[in-house]
Residue, then its C-alpha position, 0 to 999 in steps of 0.5 A: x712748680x718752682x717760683x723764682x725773683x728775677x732783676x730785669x732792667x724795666x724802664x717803661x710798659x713797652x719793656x714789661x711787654x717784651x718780658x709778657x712776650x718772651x716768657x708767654x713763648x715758653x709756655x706753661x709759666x705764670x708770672x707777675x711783672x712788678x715794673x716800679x721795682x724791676x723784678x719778675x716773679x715766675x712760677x714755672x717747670x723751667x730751669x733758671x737757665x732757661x728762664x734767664x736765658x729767656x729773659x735776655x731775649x728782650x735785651x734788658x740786664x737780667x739777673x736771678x735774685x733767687x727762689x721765693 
């Protein structure tokens, strides 16, 4: 499994439980949520198209930083 950075626009914990929401839908992912920095760490079979476009459902800016 790849594990990929993430920006996501987090301002507060109802935000970073939009982000658990969204991505627990997936399945089969592994993440840690870092809110002070606005990154997301997801380790996952996912394509970054889908993680992104998963992401996007919460309706915060996203934008892929790269693998890690």
């Amino acid at each position: 499994m790849s594990k990929h950075e993430f920006f996501v626009d987090m301002t507060c914990e109802g935000c970073s439980g939009a982000v658990t929401r969204v991505l627990n839908k997936l399945g089969d992912v592994q993440f840690e949520i870092d809110l002070p920095n606005k990154k997301v760490f997801i380790e996952s079979k996912h394509s970054v198209e889908v993680l992104t476009d998963q992401l996007k459902k919460t309706g915060k800016d996203v934008q892929y930083i790269g693998q890690k």
